[in-house]
Backbone as JSON, one array per atom type, in Angstrom:
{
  "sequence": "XXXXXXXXXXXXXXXXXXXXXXXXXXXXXXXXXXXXXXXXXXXXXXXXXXXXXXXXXXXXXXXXXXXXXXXXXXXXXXXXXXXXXXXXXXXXX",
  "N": [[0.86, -1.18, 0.0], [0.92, 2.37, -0.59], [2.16, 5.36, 0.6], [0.07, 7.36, 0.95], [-2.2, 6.38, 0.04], [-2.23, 5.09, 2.72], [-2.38, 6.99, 4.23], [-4.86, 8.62, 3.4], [-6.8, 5.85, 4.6], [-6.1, 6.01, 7.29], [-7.27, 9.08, 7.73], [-9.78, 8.83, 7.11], [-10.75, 6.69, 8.99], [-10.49, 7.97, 11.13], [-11.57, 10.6, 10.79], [-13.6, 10.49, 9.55], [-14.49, 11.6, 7.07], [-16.04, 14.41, 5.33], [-15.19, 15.14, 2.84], [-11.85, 14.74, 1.51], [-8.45, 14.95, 0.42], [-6.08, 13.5, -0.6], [-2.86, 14.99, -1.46], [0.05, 13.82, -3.18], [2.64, 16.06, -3.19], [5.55, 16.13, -4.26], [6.81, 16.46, -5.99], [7.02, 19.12, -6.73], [8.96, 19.74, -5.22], [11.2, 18.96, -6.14], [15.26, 18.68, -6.61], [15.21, 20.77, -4.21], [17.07, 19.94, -2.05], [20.3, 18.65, -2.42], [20.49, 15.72, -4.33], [17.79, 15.1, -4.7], [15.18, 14.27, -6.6], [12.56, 14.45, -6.77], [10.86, 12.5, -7.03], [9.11, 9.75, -5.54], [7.33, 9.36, -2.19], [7.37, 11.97, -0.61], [6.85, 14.47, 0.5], [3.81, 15.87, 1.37], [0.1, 17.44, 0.55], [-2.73, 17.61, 2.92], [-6.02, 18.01, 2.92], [-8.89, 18.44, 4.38], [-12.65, 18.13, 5.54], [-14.04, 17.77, 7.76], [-16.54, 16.91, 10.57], [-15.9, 16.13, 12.79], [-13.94, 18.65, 13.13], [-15.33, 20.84, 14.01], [-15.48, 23.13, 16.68], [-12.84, 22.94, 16.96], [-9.63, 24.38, 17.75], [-7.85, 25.77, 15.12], [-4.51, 25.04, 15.69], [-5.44, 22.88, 17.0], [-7.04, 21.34, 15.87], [-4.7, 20.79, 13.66], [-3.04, 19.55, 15.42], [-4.23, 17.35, 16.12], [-4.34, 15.79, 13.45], [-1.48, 15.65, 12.9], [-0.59, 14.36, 15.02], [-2.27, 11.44, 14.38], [-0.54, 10.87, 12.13], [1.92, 10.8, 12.64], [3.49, 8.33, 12.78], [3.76, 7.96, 10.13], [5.21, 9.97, 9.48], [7.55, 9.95, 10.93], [9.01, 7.82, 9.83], [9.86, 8.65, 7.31], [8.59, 10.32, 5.95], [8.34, 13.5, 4.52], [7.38, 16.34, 4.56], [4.58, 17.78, 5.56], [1.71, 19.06, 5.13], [-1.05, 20.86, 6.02], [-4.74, 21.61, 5.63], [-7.03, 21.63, 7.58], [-10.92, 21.7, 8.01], [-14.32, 22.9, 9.42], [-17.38, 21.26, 8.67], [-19.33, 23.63, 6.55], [-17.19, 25.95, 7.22], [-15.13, 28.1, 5.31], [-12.97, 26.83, 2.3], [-10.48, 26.66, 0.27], [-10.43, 25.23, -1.59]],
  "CA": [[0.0, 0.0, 0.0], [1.25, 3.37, -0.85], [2.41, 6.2, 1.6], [-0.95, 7.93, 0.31], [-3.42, 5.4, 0.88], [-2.16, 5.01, 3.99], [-2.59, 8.38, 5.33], [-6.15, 8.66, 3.51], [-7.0, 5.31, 5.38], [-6.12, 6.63, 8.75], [-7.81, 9.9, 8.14], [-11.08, 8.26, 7.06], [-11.28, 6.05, 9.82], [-10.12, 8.58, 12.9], [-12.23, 11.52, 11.21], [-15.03, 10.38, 9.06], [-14.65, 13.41, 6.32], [-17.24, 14.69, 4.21], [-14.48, 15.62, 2.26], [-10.59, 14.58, 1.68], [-7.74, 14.74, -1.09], [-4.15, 13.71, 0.21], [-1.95, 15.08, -2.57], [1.57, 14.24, -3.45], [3.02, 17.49, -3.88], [6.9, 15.43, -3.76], [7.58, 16.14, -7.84], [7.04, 20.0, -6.58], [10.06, 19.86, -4.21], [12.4, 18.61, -7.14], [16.13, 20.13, -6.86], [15.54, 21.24, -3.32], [18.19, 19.26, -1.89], [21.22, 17.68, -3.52], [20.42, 14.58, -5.01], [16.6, 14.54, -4.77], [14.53, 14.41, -8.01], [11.02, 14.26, -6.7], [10.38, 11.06, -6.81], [8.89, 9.11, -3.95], [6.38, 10.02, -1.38], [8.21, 12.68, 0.81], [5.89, 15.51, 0.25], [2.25, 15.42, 0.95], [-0.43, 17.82, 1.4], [-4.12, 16.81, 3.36], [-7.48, 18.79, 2.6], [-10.13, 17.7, 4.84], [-13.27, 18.6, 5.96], [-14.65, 16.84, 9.29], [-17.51, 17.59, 11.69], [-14.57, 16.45, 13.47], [-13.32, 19.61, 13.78], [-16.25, 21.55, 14.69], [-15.04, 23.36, 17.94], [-11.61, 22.78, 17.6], [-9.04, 25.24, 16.9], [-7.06, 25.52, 14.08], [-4.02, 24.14, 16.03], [-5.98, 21.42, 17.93], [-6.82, 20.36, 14.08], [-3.4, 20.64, 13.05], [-2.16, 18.33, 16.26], [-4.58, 15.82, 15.79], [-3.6, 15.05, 12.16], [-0.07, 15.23, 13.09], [-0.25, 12.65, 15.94], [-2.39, 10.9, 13.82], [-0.03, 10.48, 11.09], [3.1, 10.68, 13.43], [4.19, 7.19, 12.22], [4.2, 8.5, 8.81], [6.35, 11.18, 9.79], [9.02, 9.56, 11.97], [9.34, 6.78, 8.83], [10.63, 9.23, 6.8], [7.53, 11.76, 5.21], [9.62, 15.28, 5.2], [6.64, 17.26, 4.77], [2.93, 17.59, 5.4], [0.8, 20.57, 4.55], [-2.46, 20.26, 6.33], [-5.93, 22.22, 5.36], [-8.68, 21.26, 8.09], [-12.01, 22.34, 8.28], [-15.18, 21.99, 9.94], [-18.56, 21.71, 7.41], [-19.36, 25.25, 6.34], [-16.22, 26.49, 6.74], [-14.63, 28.49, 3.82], [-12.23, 26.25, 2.25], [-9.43, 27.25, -0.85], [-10.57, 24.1, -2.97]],
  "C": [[0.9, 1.24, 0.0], [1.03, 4.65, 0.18], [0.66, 7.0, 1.36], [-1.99, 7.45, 0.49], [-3.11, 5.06, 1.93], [-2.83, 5.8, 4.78], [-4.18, 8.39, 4.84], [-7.31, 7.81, 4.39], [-7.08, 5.75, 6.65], [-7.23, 7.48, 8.79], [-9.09, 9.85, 8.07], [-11.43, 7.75, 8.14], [-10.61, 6.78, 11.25], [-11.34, 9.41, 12.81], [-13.54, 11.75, 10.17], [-15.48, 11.71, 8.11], [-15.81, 13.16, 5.66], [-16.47, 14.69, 2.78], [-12.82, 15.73, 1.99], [-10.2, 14.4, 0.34], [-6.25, 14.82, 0.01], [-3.61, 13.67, -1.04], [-0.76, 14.8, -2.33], [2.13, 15.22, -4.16], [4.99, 17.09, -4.22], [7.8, 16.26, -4.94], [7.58, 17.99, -7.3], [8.78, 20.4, -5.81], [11.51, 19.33, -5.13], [13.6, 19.15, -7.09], [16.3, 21.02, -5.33], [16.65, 21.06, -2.18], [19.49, 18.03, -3.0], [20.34, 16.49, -3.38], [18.79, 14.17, -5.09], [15.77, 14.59, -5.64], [13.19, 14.69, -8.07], [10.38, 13.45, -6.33], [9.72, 10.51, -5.64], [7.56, 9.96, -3.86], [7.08, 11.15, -0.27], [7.36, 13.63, 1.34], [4.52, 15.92, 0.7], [1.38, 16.73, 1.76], [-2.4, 17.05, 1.54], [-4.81, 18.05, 3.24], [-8.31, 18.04, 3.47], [-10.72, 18.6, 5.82], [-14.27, 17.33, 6.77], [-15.77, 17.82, 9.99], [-17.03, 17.11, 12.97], [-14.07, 17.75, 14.06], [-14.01, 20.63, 14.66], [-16.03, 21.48, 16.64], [-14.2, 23.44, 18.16], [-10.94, 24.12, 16.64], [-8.2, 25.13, 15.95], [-5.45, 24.59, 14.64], [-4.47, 23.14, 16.66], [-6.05, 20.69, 16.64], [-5.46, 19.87, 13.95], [-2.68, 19.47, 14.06], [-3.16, 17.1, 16.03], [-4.52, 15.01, 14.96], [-2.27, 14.89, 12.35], [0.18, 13.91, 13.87], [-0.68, 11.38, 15.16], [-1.12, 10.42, 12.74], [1.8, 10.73, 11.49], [4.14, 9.66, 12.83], [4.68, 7.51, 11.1], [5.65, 9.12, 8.92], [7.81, 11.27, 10.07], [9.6, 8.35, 10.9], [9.65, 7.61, 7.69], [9.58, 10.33, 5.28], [7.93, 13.36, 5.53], [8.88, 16.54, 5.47], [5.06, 16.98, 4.96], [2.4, 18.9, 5.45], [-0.66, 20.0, 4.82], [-3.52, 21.47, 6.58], [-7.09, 21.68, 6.26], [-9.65, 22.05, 8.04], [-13.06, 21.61, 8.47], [-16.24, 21.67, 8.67], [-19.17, 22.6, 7.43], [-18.26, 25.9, 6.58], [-15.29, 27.03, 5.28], [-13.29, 27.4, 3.56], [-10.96, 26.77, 1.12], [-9.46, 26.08, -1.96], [-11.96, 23.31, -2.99]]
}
């Protein structure tokens, strides 16, 4: 299974979205360090909209996807870029 379906897995079954897209943004980061081309999963950003979040603040969001996806993280995912929101919240996609 793929760094990607992983993390969508998790975030389905912690936060029950209405609404999710985990992009690999990896091929964006091309060139930013010697020897790295893009390639891979290193990269990734999350979009999601939960009734999950409803109530929480923008960092309480932001830590609960992180812990969530901690494992990811510490196994060698260099970045994450994370968009929560509750339902009705303005979103950027």
């Amino acid at each position: 299974m793929s760094l990607q379906s992983r993390i969508e897995q998790k975030l389905v079954e912690a936060f029950h979205p209405e609404r999710l897209a985990v992009i690999n943004e990896s091929h964006l980061h091309a060139g930013h360090q010697p020897g790295f081309d893009g390639g891979g999963e290193t990269h990734m950003r999350v979009r999601i909209v939960a009734s999950s979040f409803s109530g929480m603040s923008r960092v309480a969001r932001h830590r609960a996807i992180n812990d969530l996806l901690k494992p990811e993280l510490d196994a060698g995912l260099h970045a994450l870029a994370v968009e929560p929101a509750a339902p009705g919240e303005p979103t950027r996609w």
